[in-house]
Biotite code that builds the C-alpha atoms (Angstrom):
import biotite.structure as struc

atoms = struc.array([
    struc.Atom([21.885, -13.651, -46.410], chain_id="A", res_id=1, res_name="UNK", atom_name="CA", element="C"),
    struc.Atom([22.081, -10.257, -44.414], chain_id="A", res_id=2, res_name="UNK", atom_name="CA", element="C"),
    struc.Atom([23.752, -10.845, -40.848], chain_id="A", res_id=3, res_name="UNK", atom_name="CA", element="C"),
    struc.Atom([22.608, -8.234, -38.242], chain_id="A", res_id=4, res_name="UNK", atom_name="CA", element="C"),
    struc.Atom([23.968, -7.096, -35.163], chain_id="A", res_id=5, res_name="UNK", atom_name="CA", element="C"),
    struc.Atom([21.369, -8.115, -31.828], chain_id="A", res_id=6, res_name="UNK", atom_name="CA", element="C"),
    struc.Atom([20.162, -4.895, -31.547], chain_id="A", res_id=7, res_name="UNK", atom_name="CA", element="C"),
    struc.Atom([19.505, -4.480, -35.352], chain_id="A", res_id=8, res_name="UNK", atom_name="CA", element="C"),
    struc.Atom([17.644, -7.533, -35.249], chain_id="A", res_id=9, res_name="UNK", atom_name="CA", element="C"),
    struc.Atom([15.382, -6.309, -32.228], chain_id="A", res_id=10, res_name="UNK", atom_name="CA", element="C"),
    struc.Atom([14.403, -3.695, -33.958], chain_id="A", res_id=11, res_name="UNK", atom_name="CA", element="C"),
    struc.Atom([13.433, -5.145, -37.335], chain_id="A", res_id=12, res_name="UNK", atom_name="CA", element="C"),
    struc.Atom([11.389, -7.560, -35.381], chain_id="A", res_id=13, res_name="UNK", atom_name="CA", element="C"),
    struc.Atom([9.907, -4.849, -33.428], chain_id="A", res_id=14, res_name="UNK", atom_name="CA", element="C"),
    struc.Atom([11.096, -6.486, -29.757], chain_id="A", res_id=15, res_name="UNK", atom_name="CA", element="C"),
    struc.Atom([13.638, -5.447, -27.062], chain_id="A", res_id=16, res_name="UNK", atom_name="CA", element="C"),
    struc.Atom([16.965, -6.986, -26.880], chain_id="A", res_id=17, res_name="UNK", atom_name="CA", element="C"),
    struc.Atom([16.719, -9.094, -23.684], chain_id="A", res_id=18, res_name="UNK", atom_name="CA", element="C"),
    struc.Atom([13.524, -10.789, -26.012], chain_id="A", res_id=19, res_name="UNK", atom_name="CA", element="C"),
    struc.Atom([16.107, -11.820, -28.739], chain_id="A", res_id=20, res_name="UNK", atom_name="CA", element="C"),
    struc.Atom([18.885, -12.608, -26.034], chain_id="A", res_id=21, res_name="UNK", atom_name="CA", element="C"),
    struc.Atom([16.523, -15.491, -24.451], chain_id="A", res_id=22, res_name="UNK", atom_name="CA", element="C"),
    struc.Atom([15.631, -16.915, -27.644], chain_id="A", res_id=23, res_name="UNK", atom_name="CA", element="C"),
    struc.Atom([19.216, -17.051, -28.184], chain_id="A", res_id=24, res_name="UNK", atom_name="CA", element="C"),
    struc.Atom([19.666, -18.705, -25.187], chain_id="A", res_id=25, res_name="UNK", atom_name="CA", element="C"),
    struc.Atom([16.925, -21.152, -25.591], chain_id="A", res_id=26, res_name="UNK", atom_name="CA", element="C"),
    struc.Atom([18.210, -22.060, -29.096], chain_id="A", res_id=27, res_name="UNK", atom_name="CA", element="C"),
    struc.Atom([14.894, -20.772, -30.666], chain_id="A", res_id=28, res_name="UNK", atom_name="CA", element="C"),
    struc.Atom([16.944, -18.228, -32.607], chain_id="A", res_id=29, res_name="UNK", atom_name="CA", element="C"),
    struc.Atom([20.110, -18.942, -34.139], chain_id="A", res_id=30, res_name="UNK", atom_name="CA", element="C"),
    struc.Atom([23.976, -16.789, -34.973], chain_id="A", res_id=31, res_name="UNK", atom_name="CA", element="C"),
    struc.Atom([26.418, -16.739, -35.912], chain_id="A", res_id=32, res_name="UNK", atom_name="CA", element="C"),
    struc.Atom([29.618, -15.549, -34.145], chain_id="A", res_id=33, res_name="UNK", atom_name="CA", element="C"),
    struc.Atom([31.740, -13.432, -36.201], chain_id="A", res_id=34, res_name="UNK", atom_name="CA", element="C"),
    struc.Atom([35.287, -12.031, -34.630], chain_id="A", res_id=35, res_name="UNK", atom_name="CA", element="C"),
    struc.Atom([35.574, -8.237, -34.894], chain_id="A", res_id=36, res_name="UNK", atom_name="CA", element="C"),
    struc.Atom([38.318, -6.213, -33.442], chain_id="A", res_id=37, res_name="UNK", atom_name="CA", element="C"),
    struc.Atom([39.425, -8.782, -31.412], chain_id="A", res_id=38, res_name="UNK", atom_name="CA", element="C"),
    struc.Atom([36.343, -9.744, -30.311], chain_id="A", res_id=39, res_name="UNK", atom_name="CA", element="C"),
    struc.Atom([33.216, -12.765, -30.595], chain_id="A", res_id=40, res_name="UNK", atom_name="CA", element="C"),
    struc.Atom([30.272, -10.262, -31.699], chain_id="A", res_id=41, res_name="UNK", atom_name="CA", element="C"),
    struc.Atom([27.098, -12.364, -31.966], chain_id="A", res_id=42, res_name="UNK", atom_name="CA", element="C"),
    struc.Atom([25.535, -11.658, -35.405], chain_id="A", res_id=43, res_name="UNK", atom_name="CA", element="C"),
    struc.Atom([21.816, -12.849, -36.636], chain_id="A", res_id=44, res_name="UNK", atom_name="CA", element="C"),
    struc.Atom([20.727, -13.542, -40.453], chain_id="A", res_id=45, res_name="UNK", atom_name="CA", element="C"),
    struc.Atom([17.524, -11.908, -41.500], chain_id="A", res_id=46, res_name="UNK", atom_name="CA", element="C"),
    struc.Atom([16.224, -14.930, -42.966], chain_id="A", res_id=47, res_name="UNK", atom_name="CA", element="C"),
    struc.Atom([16.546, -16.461, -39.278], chain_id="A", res_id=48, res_name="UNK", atom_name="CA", element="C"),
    struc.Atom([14.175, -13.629, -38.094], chain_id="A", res_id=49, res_name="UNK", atom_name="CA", element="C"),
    struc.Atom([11.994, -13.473, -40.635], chain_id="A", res_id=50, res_name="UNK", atom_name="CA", element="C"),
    struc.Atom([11.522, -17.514, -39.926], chain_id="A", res_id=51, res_name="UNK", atom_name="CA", element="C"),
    struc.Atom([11.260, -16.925, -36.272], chain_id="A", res_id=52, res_name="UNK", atom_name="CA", element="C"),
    struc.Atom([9.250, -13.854, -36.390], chain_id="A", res_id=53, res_name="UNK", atom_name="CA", element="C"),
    struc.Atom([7.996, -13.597, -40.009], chain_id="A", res_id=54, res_name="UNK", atom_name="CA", element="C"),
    struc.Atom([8.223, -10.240, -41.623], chain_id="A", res_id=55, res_name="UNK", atom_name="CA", element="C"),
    struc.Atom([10.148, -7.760, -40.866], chain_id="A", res_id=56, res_name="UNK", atom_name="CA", element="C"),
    struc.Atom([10.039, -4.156, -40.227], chain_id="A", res_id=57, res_name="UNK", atom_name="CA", element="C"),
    struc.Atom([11.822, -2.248, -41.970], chain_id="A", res_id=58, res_name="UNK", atom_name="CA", element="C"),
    struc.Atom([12.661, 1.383, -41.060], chain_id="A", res_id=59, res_name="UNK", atom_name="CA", element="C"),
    struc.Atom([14.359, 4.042, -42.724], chain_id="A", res_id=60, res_name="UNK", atom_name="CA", element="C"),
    struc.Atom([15.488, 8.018, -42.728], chain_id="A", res_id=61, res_name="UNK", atom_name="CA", element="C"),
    struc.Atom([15.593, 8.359, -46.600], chain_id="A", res_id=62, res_name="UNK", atom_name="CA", element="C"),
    struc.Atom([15.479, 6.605, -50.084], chain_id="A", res_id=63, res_name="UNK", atom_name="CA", element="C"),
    struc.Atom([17.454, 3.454, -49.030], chain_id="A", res_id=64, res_name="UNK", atom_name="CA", element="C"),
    struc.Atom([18.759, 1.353, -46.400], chain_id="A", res_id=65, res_name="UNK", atom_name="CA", element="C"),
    struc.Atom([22.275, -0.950, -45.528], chain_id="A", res_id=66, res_name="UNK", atom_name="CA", element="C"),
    struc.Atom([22.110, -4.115, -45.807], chain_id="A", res_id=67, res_name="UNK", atom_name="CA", element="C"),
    struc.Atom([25.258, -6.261, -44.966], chain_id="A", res_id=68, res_name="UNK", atom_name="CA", element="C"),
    struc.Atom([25.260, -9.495, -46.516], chain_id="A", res_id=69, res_name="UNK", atom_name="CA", element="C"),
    struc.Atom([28.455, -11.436, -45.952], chain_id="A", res_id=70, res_name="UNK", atom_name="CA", element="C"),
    struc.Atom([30.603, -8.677, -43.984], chain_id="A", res_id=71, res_name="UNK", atom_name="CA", element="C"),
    struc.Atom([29.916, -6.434, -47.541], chain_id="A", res_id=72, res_name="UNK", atom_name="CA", element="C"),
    struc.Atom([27.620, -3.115, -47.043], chain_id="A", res_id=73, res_name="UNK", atom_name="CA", element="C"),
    struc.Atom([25.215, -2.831, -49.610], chain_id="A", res_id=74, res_name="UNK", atom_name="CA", element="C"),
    struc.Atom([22.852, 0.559, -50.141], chain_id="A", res_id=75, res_name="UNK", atom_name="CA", element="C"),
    struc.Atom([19.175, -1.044, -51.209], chain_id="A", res_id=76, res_name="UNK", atom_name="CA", element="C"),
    struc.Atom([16.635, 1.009, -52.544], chain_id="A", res_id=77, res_name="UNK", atom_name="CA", element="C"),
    struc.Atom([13.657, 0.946, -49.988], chain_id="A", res_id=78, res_name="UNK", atom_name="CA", element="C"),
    struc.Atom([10.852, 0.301, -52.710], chain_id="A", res_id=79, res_name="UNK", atom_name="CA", element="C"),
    struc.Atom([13.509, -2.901, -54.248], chain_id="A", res_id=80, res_name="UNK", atom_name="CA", element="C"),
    struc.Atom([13.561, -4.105, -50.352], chain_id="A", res_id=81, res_name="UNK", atom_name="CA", element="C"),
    struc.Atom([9.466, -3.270, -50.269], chain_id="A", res_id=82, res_name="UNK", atom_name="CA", element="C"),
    struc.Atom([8.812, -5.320, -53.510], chain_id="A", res_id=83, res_name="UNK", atom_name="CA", element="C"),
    struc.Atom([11.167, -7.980, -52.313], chain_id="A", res_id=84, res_name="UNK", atom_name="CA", element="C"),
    struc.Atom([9.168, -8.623, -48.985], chain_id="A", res_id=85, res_name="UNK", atom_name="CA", element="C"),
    struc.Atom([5.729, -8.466, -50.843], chain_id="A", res_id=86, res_name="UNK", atom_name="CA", element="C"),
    struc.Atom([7.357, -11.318, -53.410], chain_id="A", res_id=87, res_name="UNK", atom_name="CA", element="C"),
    struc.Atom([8.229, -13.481, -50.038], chain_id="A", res_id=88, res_name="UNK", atom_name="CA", element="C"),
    struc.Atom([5.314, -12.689, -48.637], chain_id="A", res_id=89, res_name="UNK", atom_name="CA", element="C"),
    struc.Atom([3.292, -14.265, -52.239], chain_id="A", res_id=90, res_name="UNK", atom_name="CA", element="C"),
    struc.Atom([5.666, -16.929, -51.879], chain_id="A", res_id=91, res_name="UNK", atom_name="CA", element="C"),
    struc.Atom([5.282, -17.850, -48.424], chain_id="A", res_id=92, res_name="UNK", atom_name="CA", element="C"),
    struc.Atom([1.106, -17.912, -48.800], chain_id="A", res_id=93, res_name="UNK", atom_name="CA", element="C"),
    struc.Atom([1.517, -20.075, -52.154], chain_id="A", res_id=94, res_name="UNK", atom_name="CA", element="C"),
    struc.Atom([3.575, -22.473, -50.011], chain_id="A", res_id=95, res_name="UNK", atom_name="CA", element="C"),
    struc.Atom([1.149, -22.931, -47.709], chain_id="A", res_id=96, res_name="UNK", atom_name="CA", element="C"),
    struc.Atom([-1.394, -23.687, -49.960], chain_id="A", res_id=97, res_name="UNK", atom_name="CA", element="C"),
    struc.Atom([0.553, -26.573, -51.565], chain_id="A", res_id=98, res_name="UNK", atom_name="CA", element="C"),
    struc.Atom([1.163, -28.271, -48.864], chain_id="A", res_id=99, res_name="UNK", atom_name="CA", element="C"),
    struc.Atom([-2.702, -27.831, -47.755], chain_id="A", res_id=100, res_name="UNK", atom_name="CA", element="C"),
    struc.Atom([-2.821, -29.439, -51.702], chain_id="A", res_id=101, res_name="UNK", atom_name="CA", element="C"),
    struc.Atom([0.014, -31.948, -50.541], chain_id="A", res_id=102, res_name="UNK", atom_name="CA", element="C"),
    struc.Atom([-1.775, -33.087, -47.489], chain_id="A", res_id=103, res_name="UNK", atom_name="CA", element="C"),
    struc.Atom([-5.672, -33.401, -49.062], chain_id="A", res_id=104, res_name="UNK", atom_name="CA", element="C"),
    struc.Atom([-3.769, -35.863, -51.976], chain_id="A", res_id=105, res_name="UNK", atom_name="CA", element="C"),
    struc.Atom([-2.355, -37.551, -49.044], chain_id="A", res_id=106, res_name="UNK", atom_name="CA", element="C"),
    struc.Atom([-5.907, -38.115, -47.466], chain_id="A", res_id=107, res_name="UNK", atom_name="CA", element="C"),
    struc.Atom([-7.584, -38.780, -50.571], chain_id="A", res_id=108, res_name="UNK", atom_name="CA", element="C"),
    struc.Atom([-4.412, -41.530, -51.301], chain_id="A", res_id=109, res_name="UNK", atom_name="CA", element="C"),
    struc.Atom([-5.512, -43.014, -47.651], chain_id="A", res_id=110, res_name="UNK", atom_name="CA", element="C"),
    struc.Atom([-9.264, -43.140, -48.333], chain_id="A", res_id=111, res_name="UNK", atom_name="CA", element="C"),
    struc.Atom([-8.395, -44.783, -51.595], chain_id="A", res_id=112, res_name="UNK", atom_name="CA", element="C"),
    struc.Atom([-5.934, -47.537, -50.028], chain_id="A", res_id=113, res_name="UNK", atom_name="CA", element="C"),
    struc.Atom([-8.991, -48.097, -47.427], chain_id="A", res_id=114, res_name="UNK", atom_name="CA", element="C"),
    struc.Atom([-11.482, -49.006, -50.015], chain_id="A", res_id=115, res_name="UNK", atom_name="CA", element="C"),
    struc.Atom([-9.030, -51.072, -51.932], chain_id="A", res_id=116, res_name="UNK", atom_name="CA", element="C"),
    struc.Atom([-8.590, -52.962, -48.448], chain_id="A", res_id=117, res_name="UNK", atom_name="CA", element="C"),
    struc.Atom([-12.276, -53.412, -48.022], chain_id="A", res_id=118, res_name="UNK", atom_name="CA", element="C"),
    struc.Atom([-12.719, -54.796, -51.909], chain_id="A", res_id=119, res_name="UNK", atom_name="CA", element="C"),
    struc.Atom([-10.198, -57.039, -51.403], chain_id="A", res_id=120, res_name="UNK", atom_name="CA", element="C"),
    struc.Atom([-11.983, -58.413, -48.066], chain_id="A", res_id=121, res_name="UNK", atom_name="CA", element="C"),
    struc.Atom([-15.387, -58.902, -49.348], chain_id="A", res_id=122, res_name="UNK", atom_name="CA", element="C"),
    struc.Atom([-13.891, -60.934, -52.804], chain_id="A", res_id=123, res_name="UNK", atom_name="CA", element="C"),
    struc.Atom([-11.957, -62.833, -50.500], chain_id="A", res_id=124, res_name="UNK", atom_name="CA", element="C"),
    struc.Atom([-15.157, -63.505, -47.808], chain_id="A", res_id=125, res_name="UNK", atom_name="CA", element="C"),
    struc.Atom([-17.513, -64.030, -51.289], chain_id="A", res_id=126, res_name="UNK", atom_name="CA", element="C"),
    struc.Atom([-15.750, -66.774, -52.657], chain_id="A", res_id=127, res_name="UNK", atom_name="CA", element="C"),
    struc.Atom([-15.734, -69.929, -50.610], chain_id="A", res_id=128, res_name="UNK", atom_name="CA", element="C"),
    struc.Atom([-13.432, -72.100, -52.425], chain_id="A", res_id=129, res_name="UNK", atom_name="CA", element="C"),
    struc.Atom([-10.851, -70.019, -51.622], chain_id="A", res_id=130, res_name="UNK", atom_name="CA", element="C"),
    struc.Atom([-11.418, -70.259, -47.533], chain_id="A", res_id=131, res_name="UNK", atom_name="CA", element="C"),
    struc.Atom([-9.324, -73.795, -46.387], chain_id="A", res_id=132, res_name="UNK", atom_name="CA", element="C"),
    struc.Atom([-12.154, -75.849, -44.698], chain_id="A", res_id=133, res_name="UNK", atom_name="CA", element="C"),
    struc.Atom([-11.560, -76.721, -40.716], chain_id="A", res_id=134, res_name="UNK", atom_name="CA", element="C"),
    struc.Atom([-11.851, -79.557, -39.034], chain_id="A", res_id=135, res_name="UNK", atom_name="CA", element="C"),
    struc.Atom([-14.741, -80.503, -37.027], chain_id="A", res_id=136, res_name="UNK", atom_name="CA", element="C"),
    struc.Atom([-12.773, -80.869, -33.652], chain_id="A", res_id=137, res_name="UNK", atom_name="CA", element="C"),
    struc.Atom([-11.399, -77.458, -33.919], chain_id="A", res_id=138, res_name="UNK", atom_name="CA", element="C"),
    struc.Atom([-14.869, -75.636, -33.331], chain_id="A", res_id=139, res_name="UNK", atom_name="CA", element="C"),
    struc.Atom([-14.764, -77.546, -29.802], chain_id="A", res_id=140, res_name="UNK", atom_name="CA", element="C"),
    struc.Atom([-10.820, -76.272, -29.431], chain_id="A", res_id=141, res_name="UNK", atom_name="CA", element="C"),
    struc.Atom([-11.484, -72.535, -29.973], chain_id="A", res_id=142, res_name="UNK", atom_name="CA", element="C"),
    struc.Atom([-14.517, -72.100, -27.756], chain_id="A", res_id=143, res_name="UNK", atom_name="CA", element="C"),
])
């Protein structure tokens, strides 16, 4: 994926820099350090933002944008990047309505196992040969 620099990723997620430093620091937001010149620079994939913020923002001057992906600059057209976000953004609500499927199967699987419980209780309760007879002195033992 595309790693961005911390004030890149500020402003594709539309908040300031000290925001994205403390969620950094809390370990809500994730880098990755990458050594340049010499130096640690703290770098942040765009799939990291987009799960910690959702979409993203995506400003530009002209036709395309820069994109690095994997210390390689890459000019994308802005309506390919546009189309691209819509496509996650079909993706991401058909996800959530399979696992709103995924957890109604689950329910309906519970309710099932339930009933199959309370069949097997009242076959069991109905037929008396199968219930071991007590003893008379044990009525005077449990009370």
């Amino acid at each position: 994926m595309a790693r961005v620099s911390i004030s890149e990723a500020a402003r594709l997620a539309s908040v300031s820099r000290p925001t994205i430093y403390k969620l950094l620091k809390s370990g809500e937001l994730s880098y990755t350090s990458v050594v340049k010149h010499g130096k640690p620079v703290k770098t942040i994939d765009t799939a990291e933002l987009m799960r910690v913020f959702g979409a993203l923002d995506i400003v530009s001057g002209g036709k395309s944008d820069t994109v690095k992906f994997d210390d390689v600059s890459t000019v994308v057209n802005s309506d390919l990047l546009q189309s691209l976000q819509h496509q996650i953004t079909l993706l991401t609500t058909e996800n959530a309505g399979l696992k709103d499927a995924v957890n109604a199967r689950d329910e309906h699987i519970s309710s099932l196992r339930q009933a199959m419980q309370l069949l097997e209780y009242k076959q069991s309760a109905s037929d008396p040969g199968n219930v071991p007879a007590k003893s008379w002195w044990k009525f005077w033992k449990s009370h």
